[in-house]
N, C-alpha and C positions, 0 to 999 in steps of 0.2 A: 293411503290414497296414492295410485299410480302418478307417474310425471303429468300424461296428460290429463288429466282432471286437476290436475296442480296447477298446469299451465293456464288452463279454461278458468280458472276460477282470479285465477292473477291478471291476465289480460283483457277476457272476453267478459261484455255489459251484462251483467246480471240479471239479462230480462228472459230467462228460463231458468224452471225448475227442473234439473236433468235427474233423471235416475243414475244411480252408480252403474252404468253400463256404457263398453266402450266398443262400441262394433268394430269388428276389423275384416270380416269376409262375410260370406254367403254364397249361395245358390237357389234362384227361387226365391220359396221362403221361409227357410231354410239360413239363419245366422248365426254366427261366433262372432264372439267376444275376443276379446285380447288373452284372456286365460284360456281359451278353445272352448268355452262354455257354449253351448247350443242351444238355442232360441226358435219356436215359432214364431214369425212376424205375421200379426194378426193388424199390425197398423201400416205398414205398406208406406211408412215416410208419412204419416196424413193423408194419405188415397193418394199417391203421388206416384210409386212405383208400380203400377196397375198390372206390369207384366214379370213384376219380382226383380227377385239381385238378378246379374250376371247374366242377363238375357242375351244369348248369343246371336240372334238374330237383329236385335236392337243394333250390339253394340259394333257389326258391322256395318252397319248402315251410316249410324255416328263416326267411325273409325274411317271409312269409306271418305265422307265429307271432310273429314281432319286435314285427311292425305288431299283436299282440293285448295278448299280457303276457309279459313276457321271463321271471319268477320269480314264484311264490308258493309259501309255506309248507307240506310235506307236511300241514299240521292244516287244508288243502283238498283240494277235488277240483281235478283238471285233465283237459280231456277227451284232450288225447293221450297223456298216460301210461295213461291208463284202457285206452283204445285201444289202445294197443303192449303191453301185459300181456295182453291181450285176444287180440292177434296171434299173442305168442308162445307163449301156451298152447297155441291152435287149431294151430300148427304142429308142437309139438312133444310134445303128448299131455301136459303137465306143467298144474300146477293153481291156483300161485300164482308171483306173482313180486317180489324186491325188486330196488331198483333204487339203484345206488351211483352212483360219479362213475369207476371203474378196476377195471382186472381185482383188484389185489389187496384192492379193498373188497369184490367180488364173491366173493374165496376166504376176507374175513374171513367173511362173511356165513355161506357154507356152512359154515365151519368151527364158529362158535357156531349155526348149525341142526341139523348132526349132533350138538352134543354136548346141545344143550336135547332134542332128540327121545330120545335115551339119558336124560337126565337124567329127563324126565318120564314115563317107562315103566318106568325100572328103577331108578330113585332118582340123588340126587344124588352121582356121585365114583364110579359103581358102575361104570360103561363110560365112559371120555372119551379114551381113546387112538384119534388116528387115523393108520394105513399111507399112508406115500408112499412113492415110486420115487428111489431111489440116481439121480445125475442128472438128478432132475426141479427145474424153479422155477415158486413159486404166489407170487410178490412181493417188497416186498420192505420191509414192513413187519416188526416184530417179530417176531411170530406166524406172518404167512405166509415170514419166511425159516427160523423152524425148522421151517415146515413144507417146505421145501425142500433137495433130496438131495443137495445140492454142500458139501462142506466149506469150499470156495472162499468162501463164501459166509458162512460160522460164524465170521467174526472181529471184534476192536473191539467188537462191540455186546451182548454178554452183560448178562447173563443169560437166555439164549433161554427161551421160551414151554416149557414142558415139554409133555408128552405126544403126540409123535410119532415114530414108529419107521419108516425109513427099509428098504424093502429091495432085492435087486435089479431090475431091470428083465425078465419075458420068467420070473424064476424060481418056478413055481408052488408048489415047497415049502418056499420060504423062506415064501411069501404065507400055505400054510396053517399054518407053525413059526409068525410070528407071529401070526396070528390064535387060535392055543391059545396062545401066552403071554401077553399081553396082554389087559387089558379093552377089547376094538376096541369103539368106535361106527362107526368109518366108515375106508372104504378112499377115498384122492382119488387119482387118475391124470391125468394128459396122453395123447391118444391117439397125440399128435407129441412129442415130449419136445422143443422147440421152441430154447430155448435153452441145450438138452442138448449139440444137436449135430444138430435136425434127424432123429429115430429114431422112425419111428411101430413102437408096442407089435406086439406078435407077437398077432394074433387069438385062436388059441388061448387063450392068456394072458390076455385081456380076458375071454373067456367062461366059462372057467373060475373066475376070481378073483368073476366076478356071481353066479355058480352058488351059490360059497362064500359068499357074501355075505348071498345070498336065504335061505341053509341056516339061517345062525347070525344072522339079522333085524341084520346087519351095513347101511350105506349104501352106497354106491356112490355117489362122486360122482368126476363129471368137470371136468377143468378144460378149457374148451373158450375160453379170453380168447384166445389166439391163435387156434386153429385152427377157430371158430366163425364163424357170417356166410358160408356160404360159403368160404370160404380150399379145405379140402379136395376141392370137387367136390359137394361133400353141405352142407345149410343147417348141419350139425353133425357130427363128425369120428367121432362112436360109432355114426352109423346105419348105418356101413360096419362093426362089427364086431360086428353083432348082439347089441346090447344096449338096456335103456333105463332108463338112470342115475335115481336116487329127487333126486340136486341134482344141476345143471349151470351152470356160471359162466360169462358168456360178458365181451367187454367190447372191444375194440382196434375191430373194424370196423363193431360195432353202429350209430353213430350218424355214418358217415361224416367223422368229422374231429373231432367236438365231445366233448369227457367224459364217457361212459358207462361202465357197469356193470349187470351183472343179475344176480341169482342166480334160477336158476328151482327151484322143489319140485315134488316129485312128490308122490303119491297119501298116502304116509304122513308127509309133512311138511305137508301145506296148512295145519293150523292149529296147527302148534307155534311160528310166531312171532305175537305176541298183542301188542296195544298196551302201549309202553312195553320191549317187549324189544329192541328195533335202534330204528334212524334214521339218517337224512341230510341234511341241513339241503340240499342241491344232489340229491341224488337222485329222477332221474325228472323234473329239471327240465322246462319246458315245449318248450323251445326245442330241447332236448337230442331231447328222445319224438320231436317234431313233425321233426327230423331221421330217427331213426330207423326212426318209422315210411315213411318215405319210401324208405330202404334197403330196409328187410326186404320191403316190398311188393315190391319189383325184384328182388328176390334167388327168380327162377324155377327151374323147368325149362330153359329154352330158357336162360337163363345157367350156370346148373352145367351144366350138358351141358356150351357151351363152356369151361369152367373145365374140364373135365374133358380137352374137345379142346386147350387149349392147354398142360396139361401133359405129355402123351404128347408133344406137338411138343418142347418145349422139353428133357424127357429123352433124344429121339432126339438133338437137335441136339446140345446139351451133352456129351453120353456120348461124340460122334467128336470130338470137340475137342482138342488137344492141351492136356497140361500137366492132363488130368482122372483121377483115378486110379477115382471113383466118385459115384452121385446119388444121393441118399435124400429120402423125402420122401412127400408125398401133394399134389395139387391144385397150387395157384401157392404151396406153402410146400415149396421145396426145398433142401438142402444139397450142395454142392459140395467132396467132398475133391479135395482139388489136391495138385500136386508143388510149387510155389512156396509159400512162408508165406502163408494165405487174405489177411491186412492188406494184403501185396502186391500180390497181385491187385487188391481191392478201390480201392486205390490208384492201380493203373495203369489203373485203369475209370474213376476220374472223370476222369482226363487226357486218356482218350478220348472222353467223354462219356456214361458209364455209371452208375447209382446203385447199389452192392452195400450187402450186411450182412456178417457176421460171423456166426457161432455158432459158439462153443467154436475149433477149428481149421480150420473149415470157412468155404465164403463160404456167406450164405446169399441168398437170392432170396424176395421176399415183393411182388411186383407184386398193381397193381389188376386189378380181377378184368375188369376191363375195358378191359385193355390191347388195342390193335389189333395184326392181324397186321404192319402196316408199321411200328409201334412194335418188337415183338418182333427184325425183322428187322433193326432199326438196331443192335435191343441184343445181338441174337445178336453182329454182323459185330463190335463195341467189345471184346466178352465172348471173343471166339477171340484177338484179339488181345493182351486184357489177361491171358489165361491162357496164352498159349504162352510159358514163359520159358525160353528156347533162349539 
């Protein structure tokens, strides 16, 4: 065992399972190890690096802002947070935006916006229930794990946050049973159910549950921290299923590498959060935006297209593979059920030189969005062989 795996293991809380791999460089996606061993990253940080290592264009923008003020206190202005709130409005037709340090400050966020917006129209305690998906995960804080549909998930740390009623995934009359039992302020969804197992929701079932939503002055909020930025083909994973969510959280690939969060509001929340109701003492940081904005500006047309082009590639390829039983997924966030245990595979991918994930029993796939074709090609030929288990 190297020093720092020695060290990690002596110091640092035990709540990862790490593989024997010690990154030390890259380009793209494109990684070495500490021995110069060479890596496909097919996991992008968790969809977090969307524009790979060492993005020169990024890291002047970030470097840029270093050389200005690295922090000041939200009780200023700063212009590129101003800026990138500014961005994401203009892109996504929503009206205001907070801004955390992680997806799951991002789903606290939503989650005390939908309950103050009930709270302040219809009194306090009168609606503060809100509908998640059986399956689904929003964090993994107190609150966003009970707001989380894995029982997997519901133990040790009791007494969970009350008021969330879990139903199934795709079943619209469970969706309308609890919405008449329940005082719902807000429905929250995954359009991928990410670390469910890699399952984007049935359309229908999206459309239908807005419908109901709009009917009975319900919210709609999405959790879009993975499959936002891009990841699905689309800047956001709901514009494919004809909707547009009153909050949406985004946060993993936002700010290319650095700690962000956002919650964006729609047209009936703009001013229901008012001085003194949230904060972040790192949120919106400068250094963070001035990252961010740098992404979201590149995050085109002419790149989701290709996000769009290299995941039909990568579905054709994978699908004739041996040892694949089936792909699910949207954009560069795909699931892999396999005949071998997914750990296995994932395993016999980095011996080949391949970077996998895991979801639920699945492998899953979460490359930069700008992985190149002869990247792919390296990781195809690592990925047939780490999956054929003859």
């Amino acid at each position: 065992m190297n020093h720092v795996m020695e060290m990690d293991q002596s110091y640092i809380a035990g709540t990862y399972r790490r593989f024997p791999v010690q990154i030390v460089s890259g380009q793209g996606s494109t990684l070495y190890d500490d021995a110069g061993k060479k890596y496909i990253d097919l996991g992008a940080g968790i969809a977090v690096n969307g524009f790979g290592i060492n993005d020169a264009s990024w890291k002047d923008a970030v470097i840029a802002q270093l050389n200005q003020i690295q922090h000041t206190s939200n009780l200023y202005y700063t212009q590129p947070q101003a800026e990138l709130a500014e961005l994401l409005c203009r892109r996504t037709g929503m009206k205001k935006v907070f801004f955390g340090n992680s997806g799951a400050e991002a789903n606290e966020c939503a989650i005390k916006a939908a309950r103050k917006y009930a709270s302040d129209k219809y009194g306090e305690g009168v609606r503060n229930t809100i509908i998640t998906l059986v399956n689904s995960f929003h964090g993994r804080t107190i609150t966003t794990l009970s707001a989380t549909g894995q029982d997997v998930f519901h133990h040790h740390f009791g007494p969970f946050t009350p008021g969330f009623v879990h139903v199934p995934a795709n079943d619209i009359n469970a969706m309308r049973q609890a919405m008449n039992e329940h005082a719902v302020c807000g429905v929250m969804l995954e359009m991928v159910q990410g670390e469910g197992g890699v399952l984007p929701l049935a359309a229908d079932f999206v459309r239908q549950t807005a419908a109901l939503c709009a009917e009975k002055d319900i919210l709609m909020v999405v959790d879009e921290v993975q499959t936002g930025m891009g990841r699905t083909g689309t800047l956001f994973a709901y514009e494919q299923f004809g909707i547009h969510p009153d909050i949406v959280s985004t946060a993993k690939g936002i700010a290319g590498g650095l700690p962000m969060g956002a919650c964006l509001l729609g047209d009936k929340l703009q001013d229901t959060l008012s001085a003194g109701t949230h904060g972040s003492t790192f949120g919106g940081n400068p250094v963070c935006a001035a990252g961010a904005l740098n992404i979201l500006n590149r995050i085109d047309d002419t790149l989701l297209a290709d996000v769009r082009r290299k995941s039909a590639r990568l579905i054709q390829a994978i699908s004739a593979m041996r040892g694949v039983k089936s792909v699910s997924g949207m954009g560069l966030m795909l699931g892999i059920e396999t005949e071998a245990p997914a750990i296995d595979v994932v395993n016999r991918g980095i011996e080949r030189g391949v970077l996998m994930l895991t979801a639920k029993s699945k492998v899953r796939l979460l490359p930069a969005l700008t992985i190149t074709d002869a990247e792919l090609d390296e990781a195809l030929r690592a990925m047939a062989d780490a999956l054929d288990c003859r």
